[in-house]
C-alpha positions in Angstrom: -41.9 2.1 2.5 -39.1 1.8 5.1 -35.2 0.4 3.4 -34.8 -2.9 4.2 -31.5 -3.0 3.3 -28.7 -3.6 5.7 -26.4 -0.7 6.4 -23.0 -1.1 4.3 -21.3 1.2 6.3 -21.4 -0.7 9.2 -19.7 -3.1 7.7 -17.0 -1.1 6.0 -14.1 -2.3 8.6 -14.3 -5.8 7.5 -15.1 -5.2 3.4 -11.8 -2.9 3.8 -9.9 -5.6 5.8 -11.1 -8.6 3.5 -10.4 -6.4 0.3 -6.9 -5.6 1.8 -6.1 -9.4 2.8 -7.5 -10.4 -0.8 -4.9 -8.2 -2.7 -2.1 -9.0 0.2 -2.8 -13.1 -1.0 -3.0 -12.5 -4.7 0.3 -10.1 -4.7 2.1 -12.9 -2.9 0.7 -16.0 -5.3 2.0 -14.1 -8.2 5.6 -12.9 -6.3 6.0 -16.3 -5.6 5.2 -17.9 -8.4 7.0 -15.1 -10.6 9.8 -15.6 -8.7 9.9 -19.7 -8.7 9.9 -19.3 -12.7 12.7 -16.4 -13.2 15.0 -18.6 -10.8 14.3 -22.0 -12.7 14.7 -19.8 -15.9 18.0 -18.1 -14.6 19.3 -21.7 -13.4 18.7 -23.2 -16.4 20.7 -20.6 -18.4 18.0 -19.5 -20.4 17.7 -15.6 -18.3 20.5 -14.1 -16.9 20.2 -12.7 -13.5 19.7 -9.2 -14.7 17.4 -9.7 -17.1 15.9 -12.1 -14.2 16.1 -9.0 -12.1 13.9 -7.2 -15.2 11.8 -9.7 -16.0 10.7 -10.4 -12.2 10.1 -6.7 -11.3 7.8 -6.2 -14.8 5.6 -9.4 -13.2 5.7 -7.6 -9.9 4.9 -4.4 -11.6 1.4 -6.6 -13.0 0.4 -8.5 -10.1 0.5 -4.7 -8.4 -2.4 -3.5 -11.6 -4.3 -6.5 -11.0 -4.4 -5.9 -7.2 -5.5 -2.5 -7.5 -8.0 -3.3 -10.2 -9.6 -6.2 -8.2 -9.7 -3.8 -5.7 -11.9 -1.3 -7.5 -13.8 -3.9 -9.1 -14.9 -4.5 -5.6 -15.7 -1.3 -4.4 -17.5 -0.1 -7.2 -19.7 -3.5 -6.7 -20.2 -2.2 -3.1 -21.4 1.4 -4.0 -23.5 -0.2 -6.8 -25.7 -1.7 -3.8 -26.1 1.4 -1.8 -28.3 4.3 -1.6 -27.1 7.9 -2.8 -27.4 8.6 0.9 -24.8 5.4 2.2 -22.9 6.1 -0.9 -22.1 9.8 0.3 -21.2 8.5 4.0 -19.3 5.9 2.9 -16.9 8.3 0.4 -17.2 10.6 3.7 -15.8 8.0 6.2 -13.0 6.7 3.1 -12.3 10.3 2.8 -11.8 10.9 7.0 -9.5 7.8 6.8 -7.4 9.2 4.4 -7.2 12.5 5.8 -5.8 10.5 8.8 -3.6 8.3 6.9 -1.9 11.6 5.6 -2.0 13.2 9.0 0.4 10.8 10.3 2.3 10.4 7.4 3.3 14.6 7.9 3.7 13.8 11.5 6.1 10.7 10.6 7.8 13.0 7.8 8.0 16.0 10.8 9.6 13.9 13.0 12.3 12.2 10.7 13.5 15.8 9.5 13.6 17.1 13.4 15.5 14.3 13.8 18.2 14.6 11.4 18.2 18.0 12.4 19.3 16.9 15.6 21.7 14.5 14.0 23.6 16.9 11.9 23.5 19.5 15.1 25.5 16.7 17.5 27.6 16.2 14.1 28.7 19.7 14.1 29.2 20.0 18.0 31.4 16.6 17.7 33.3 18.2 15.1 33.9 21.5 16.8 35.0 19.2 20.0 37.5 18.2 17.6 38.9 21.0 16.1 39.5 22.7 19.3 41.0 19.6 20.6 
């Protein structure tokens, strides 16, 4: 008897972009909302704006957790309705896409220290200029 279920992987680009548009909104209803209430608390006297400061970055801190646990919660739903066989390609293709996503984060990190290398080298040639000026 031949699967009749629909490929998940296929759609894996758009789950990935909905979940990350999902946890982009809900981060920004709670920041904004967090934020509205520690400024009419801090106007009204009743936080100052350190403790504003605190209090704001704590509810930032949440609305982060909740994102990330919505975003599991989601996930896990999608593995639940694949076969061990998707479920393996999937973790494969989620596993390629980070090994890219690191990648280019040690080429970004490769570049920014070449860089300041070259900074501090024109440093020390300007300051040589100097001293034999």
């Amino acid at each position: 008897m031949a699967d009749d279920r629909k490929n998940p992987i296929e759609g894996l680009g758009d789950i990935a972009h909905n979940v990350f548009l999902a946890g982009v909104g809900a981060a920004a209803i709670v920041g904004e909302r967090a934020g509205q209430v520690v400024d009419d608390l801090v106007k009204k006297g009743e936080l100052t704006v350190q403790q504003g400061k605190v209090v704001n970055e704590e509810l930032s801190q949440k609305a982060a957790g909740v994102v990330n646990e919505t975003t599991e919660n989601l996930i896990k739903t999608h593995l639940k309705n694949m076969t061990p066989e998707q479920r393996a390609e999937f973790v494969a293709n989620v596993r390629s896409m980070a090994d890219d996503i690191e990648a280019k984060a040690q080429e970004a990190s490769d570049e920014a220290a070449a860089d300041a290398d070259d900074a501090a080298e024109a440093v020390e040639a300007d300051a040589i200029e100097v001293d034999e000026d």
